[in-house]
VEXFI-60894 format. One record per residue (C-alpha): residue number from 1; residue in three letters; x, y, z. Coordinates in nm, 2 decimals, padded with zeros to 4 digits. Last residue first. Layout:
# VEXFI-60894
<pt NUM "ala" <X Y Z>>,
...
This chain:
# VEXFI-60894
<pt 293 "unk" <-07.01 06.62 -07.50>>,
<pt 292 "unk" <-07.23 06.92 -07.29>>,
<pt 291 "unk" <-06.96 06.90 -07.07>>,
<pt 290 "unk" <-06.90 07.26 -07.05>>,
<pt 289 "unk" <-06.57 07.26 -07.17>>,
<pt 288 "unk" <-06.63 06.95 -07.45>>,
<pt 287 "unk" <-06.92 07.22 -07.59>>,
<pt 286 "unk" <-06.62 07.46 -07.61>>,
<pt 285 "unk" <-06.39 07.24 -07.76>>,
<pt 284 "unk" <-06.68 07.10 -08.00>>,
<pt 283 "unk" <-06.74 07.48 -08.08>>,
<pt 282 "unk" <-06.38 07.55 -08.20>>,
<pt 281 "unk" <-06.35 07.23 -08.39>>,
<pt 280 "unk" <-06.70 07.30 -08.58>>,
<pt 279 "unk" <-06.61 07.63 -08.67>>,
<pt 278 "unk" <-06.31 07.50 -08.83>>,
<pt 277 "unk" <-06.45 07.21 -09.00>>,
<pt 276 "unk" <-06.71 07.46 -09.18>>,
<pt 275 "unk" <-07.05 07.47 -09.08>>,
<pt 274 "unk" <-07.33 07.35 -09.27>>,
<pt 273 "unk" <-07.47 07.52 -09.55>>,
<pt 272 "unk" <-07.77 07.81 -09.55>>,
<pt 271 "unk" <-07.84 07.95 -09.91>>,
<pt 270 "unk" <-08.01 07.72 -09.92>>,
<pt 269 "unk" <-08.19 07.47 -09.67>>,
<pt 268 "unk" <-08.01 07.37 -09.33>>,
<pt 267 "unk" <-07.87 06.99 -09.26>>,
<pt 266 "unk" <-07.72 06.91 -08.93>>,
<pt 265 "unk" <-07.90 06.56 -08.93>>,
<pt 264 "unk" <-08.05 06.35 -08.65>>,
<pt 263 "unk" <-08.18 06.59 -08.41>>,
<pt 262 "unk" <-08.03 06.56 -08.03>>,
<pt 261 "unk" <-07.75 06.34 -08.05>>,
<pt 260 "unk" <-07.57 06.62 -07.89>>,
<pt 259 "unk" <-07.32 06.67 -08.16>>,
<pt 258 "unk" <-07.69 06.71 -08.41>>,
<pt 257 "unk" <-07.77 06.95 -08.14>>,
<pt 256 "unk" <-07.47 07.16 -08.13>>,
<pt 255 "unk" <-07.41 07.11 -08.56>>,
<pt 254 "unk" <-07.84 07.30 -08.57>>,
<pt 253 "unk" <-07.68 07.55 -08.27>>,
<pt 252 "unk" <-07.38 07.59 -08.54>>,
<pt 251 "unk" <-07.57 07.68 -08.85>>,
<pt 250 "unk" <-07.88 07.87 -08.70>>,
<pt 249 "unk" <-07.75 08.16 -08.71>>,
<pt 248 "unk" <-07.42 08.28 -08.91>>,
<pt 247 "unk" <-07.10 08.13 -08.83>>,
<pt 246 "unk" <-06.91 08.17 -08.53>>,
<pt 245 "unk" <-07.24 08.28 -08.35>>,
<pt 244 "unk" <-07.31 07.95 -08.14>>,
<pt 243 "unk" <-06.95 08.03 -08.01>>,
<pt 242 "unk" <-07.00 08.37 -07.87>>,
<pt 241 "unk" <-07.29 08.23 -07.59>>,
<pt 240 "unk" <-07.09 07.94 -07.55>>,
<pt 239 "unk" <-06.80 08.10 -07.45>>,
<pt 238 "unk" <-07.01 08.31 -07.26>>,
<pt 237 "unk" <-07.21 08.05 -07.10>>,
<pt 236 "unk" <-07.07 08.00 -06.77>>,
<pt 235 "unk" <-06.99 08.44 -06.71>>,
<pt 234 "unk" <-07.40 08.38 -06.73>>,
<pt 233 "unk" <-07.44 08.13 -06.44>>,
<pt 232 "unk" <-07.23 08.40 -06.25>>,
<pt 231 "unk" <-07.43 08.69 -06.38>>,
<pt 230 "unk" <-07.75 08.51 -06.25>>,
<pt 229 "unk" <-07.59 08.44 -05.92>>,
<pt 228 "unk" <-07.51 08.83 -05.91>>,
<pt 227 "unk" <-07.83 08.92 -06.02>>,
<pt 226 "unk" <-08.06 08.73 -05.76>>,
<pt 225 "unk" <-08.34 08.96 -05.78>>,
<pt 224 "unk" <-08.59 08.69 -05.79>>,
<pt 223 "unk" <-08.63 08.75 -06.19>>,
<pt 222 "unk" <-08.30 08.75 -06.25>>,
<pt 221 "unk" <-08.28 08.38 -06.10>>,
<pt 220 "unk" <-08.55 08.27 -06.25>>,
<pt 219 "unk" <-08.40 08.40 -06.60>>,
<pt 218 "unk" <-08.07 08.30 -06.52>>,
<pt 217 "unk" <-08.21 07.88 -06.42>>,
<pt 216 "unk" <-08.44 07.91 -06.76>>,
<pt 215 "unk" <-08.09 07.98 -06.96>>,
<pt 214 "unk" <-07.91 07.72 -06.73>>,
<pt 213 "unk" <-08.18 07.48 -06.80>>,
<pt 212 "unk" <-08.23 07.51 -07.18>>,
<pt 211 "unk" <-07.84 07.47 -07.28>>,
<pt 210 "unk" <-07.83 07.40 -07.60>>,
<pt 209 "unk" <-08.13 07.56 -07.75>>,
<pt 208 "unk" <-08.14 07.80 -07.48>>,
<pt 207 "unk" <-07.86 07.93 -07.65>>,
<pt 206 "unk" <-08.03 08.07 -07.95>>,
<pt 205 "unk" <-08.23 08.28 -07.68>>,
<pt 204 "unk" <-08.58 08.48 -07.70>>,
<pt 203 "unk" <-08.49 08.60 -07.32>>,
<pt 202 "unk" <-08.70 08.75 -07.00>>,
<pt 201 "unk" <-08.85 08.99 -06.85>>,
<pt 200 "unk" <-08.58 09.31 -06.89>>,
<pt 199 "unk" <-08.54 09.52 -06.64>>,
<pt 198 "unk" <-08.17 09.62 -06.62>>,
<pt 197 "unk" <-08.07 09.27 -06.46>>,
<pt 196 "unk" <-08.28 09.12 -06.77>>,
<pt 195 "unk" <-08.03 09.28 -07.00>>,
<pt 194 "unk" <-07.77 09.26 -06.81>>,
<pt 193 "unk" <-07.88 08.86 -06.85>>,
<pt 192 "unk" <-07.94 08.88 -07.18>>,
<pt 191 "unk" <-07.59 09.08 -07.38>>,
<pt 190 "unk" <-07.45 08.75 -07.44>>,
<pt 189 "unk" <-07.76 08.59 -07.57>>,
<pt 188 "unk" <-07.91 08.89 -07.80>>,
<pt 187 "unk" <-08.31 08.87 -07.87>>,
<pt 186 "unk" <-08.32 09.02 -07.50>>,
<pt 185 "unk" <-08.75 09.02 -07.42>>,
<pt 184 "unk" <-08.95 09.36 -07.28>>,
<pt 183 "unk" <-09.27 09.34 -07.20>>,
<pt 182 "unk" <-09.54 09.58 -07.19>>,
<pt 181 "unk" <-09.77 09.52 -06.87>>,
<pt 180 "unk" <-09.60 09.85 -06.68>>,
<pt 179 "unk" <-09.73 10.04 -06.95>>,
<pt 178 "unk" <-09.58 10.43 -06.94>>,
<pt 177 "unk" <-09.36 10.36 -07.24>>,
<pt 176 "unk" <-09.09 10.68 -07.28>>,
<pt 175 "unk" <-08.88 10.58 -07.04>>,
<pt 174 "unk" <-08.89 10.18 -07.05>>,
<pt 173 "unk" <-08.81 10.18 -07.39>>,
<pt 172 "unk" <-08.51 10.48 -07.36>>,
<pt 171 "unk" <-08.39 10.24 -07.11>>,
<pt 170 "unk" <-08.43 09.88 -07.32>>,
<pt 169 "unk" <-08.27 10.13 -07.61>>,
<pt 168 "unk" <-07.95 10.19 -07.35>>,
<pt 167 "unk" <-07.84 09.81 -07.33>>,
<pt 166 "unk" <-07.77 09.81 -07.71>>,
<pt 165 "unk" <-07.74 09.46 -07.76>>,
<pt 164 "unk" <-07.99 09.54 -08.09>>,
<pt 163 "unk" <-08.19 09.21 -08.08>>,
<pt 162 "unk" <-08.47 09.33 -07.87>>,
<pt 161 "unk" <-08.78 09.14 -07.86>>,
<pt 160 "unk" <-09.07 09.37 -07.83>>,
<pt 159 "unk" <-09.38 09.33 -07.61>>,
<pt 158 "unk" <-09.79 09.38 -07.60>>,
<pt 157 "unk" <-09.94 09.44 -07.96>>,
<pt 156 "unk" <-10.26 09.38 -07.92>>,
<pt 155 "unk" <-10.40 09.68 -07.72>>,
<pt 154 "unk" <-10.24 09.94 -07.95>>,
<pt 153 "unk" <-10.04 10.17 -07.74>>,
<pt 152 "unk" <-09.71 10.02 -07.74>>,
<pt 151 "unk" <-09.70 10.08 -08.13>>,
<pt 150 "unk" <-09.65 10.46 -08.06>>,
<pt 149 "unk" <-09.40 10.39 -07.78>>,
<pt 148 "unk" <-09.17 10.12 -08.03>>,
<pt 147 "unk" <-09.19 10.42 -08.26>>,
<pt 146 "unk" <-09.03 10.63 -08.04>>,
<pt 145 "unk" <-08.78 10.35 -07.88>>,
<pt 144 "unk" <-08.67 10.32 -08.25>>,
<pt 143 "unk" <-08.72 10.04 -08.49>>,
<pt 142 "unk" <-08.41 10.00 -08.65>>,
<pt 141 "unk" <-08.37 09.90 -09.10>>,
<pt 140 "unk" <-08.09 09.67 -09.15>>,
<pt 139 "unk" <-08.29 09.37 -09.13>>,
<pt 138 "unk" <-08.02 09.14 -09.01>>,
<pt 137 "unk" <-07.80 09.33 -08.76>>,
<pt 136 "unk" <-08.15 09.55 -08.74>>,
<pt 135 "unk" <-08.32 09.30 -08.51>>,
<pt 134 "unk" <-08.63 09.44 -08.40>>,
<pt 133 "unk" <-08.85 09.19 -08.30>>,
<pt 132 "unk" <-09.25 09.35 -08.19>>,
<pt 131 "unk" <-09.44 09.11 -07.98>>,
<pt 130 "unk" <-09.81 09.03 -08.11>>,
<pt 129 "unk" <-10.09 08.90 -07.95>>,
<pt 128 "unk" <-10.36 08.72 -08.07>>,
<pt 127 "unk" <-10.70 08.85 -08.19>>,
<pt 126 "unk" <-10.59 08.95 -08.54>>,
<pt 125 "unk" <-10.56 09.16 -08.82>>,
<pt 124 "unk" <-10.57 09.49 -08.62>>,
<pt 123 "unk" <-10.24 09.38 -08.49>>,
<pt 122 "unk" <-10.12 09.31 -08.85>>,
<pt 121 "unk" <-10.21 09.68 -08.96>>,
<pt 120 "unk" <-10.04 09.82 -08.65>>,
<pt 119 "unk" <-09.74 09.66 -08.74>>,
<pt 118 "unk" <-09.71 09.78 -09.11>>,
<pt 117 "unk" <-09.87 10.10 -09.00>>,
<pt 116 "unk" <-09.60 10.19 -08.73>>,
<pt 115 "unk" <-09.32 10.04 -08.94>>,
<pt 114 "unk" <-09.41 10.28 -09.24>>,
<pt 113 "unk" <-09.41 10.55 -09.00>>,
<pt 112 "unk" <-09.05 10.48 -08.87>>,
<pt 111 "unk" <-08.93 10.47 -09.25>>,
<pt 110 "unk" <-08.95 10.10 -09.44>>,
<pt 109 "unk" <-08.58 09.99 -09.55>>,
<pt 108 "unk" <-08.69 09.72 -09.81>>,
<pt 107 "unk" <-08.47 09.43 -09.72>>,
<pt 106 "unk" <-08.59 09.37 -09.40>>,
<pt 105 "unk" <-08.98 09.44 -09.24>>,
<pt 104 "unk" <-08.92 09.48 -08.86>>,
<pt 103 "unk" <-08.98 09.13 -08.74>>,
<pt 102 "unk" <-09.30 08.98 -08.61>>,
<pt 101 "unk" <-09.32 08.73 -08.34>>,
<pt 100 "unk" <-09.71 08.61 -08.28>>,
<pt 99 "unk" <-09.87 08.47 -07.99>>,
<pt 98 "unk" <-10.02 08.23 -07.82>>,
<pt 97 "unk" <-10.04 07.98 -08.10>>,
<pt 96 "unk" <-10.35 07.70 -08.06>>,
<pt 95 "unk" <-10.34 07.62 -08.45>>,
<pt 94 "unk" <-10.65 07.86 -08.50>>,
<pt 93 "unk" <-10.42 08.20 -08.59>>,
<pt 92 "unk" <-10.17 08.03 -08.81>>,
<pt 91 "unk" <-10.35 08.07 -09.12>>,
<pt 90 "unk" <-10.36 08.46 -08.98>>,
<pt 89 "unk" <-10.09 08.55 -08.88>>,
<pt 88 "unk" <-09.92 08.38 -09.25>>,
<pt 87 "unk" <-10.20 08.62 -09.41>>,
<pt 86 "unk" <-10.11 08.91 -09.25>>,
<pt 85 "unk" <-09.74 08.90 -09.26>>,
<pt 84 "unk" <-09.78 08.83 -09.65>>,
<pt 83 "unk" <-10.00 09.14 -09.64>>,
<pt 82 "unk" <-09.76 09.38 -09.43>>,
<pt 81 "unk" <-09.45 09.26 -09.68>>,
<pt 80 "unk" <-09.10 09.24 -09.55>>,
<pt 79 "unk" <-09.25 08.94 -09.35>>,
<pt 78 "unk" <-09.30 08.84 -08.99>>,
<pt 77 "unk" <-09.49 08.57 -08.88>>,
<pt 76 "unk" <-09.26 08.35 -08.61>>,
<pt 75 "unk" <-09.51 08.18 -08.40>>,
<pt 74 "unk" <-09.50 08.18 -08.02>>,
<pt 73 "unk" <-09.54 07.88 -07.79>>,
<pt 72 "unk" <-09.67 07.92 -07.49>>,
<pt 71 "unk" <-09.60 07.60 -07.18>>,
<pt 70 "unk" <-09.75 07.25 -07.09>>,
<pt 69 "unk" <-10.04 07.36 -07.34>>,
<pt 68 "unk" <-09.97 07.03 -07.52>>,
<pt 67 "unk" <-09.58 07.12 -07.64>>,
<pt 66 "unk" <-09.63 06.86 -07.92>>,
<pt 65 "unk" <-09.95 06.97 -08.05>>,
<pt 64 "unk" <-09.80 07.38 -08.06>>,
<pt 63 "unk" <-09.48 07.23 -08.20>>,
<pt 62 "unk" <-09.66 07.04 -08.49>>,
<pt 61 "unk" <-09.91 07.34 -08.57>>,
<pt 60 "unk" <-09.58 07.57 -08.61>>,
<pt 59 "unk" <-09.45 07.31 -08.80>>,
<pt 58 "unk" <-09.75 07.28 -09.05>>,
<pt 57 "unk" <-09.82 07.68 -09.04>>,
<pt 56 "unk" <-09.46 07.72 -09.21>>,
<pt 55 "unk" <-09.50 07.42 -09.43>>,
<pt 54 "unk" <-09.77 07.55 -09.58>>,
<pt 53 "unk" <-09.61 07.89 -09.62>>,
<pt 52 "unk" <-09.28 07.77 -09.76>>,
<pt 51 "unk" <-09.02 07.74 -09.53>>,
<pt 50 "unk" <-08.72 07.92 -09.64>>,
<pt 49 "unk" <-08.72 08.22 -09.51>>,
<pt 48 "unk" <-08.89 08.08 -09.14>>,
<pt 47 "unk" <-08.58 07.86 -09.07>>,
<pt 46 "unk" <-08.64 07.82 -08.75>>,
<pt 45 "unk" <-08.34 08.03 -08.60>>,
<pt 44 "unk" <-08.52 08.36 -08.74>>,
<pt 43 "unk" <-08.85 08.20 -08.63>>,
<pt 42 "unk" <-09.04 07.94 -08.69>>,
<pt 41 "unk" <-09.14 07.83 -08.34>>,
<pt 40 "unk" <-09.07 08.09 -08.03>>,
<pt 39 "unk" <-09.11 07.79 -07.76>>,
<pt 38 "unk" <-09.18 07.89 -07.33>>,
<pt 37 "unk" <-09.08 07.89 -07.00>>,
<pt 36 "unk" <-08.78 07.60 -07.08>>,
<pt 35 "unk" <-08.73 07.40 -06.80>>,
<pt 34 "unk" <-08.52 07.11 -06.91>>,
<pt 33 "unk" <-08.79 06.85 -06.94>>,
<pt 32 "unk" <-09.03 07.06 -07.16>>,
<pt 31 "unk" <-08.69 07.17 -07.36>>,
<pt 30 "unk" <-08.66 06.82 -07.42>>,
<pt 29 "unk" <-08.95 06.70 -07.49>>,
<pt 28 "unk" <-09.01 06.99 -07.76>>,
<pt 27 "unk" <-08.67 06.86 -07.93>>,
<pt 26 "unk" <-08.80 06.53 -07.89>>,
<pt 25 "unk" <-09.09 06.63 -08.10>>,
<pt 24 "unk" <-08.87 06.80 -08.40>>,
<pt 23 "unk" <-08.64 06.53 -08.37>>,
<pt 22 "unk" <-08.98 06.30 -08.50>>,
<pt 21 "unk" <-09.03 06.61 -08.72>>,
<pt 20 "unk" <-08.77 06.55 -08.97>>,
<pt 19 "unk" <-08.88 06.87 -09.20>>,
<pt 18 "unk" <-08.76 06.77 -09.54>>,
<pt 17 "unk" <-08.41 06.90 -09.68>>,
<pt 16 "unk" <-08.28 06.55 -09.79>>,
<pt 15 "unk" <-08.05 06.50 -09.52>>,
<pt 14 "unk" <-08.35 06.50 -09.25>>,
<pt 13 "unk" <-08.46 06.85 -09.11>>,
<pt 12 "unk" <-08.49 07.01 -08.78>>,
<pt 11 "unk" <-08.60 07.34 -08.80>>,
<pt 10 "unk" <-08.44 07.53 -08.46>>,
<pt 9 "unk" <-08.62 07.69 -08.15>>,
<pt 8 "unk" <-08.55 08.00 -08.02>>,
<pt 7 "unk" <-08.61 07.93 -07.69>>,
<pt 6 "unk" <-08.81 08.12 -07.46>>,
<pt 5 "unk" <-08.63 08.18 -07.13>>,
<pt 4 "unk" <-08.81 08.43 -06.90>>,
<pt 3 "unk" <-09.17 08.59 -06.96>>,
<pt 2 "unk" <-09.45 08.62 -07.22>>,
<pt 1 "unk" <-09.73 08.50 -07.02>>,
């Protein structure tokens, strides 16, 4: 279920800072027309730190209405505490989510044993499954491929996103856990498609955002054994692929879509701002490149 491009979607929001889900639906439309295999809703790009619970569940239950069992759409519900994670899992459980996206607790530093209970704790909270994010760039604690094995074993938890761009953990992963149904998902755009060529399934990609269809088209293609015409696709997004990054995410794929006449505003909640003029110069000529402008 959990396989090739699943976008990363972005929060929309009006000038004001509330939701604006009207973009919010023809963001869905879109990403339904493009290709896209599957939504990751209220994630790290979504916003989730500053939605408030609520509003969390509300957009997550929006996307999941919107996207009308056409493809999965998996909820963001990670939290540096095991019972906030808990609870968001499960207020979200009945919206029709098919999964859950947890993140390695940040701020607080939790050892490798305190990862294995926190996570094993939230699969035992719910039916659902749940794919592991480790992501240490922003959570500074890493989730190694040891403790990734241990959790691998519970019958719930069935994937990890992998955010690290270190080619060798998706080995050691792959080593060490014997389940051929565990699935392994790039959380780092340019690093996906080796990624995938190395055995990867698929993507949880900031660029698919932009460019839906040529992140679904790699996937497929990676997926058929077609590497070298996934790398070539790939060598067309790198500039991309570095530019959505120039400032922290989700400020320039929220200015990409707004460019794009996508979503209406560019707006992001503090601390977030919007992108400087620099940053948007450099990704306009980039955008302009690949005639996405």
């Amino acid at each position: 279920m959990f396989k090739g491009s699943f976008v990363a979607l972005i929060t929309p929001m009006h000038a004001n800072g509330e939701v604006d889900y009207g973009s919010l639906k023809r963001l869905v439309d879109f990403h339904l027309e493009q290709g896209s295999h599957g939504l990751v809703a209220v994630g790290t790009t979504g916003e989730s730190a500053t939605l408030p619970f609520d509003e969390h569940v509300n957009v997550v239950s929006k996307i999941v209405e919107y996207a009308d069992n056409r493809i999965p759409v998996i909820a963001g519900s990670g939290a540096n505490s095991t019972d906030e994670a808990i609870f968001l899992s499960q207020q979200m459980a009945d919206t029709g989510v098919n999964g859950f996206l947890s993140v390695v607790p940040y701020y607080n530093k939790p050892q490798q044993r305190g990862m294995i209970a926190h996570f094993t704790a939230i699969a035992e909270a719910t039916d659902l499954p749940v794919v592991l994010y480790n992501v240490p760039g922003r959570t500074v604690a890493d989730m190694q491929p040891e403790t990734v094995k241990i959790l691998a074993q519970h019958p719930n938890i069935v994937g990890i996103k992998d955010a690290t761009g270190d080619l060798r953990r998706l080995a050691q992963m792959r080593a060490l856990i014997a389940d051929q149904d565990f699935v392994y998902l790039s959380g780092d755009d340019p690093t996906s498609c080796e990624f995938l060529a190395s055995g990867g399934h698929g993507v949880i990609s900031v660029t698919a955002n932009v460019v839906p269809n040529a992140m679904a088209q790699m996937c497929e293609l990676a997926a058929a054994g077609q590497f070298d015409e996934a790398r070539h696709l790939d060598q067309q997004l790198a500039a991309l692929h570095k530019g959505l990054f120039i400032e922290p995410n989700p400020v320039m794929p929220k200015w990409a879509l707004y460019k794009m006449g996508l979503i209406e505003s560019d707006f992001l909640r503090l601390p977030m701002v919007q992108a400087e003029l620099d940053s948007q110069n450099e990704l306009e000529s980039i955008m302009r490149a690949c005639a996405l402008i």
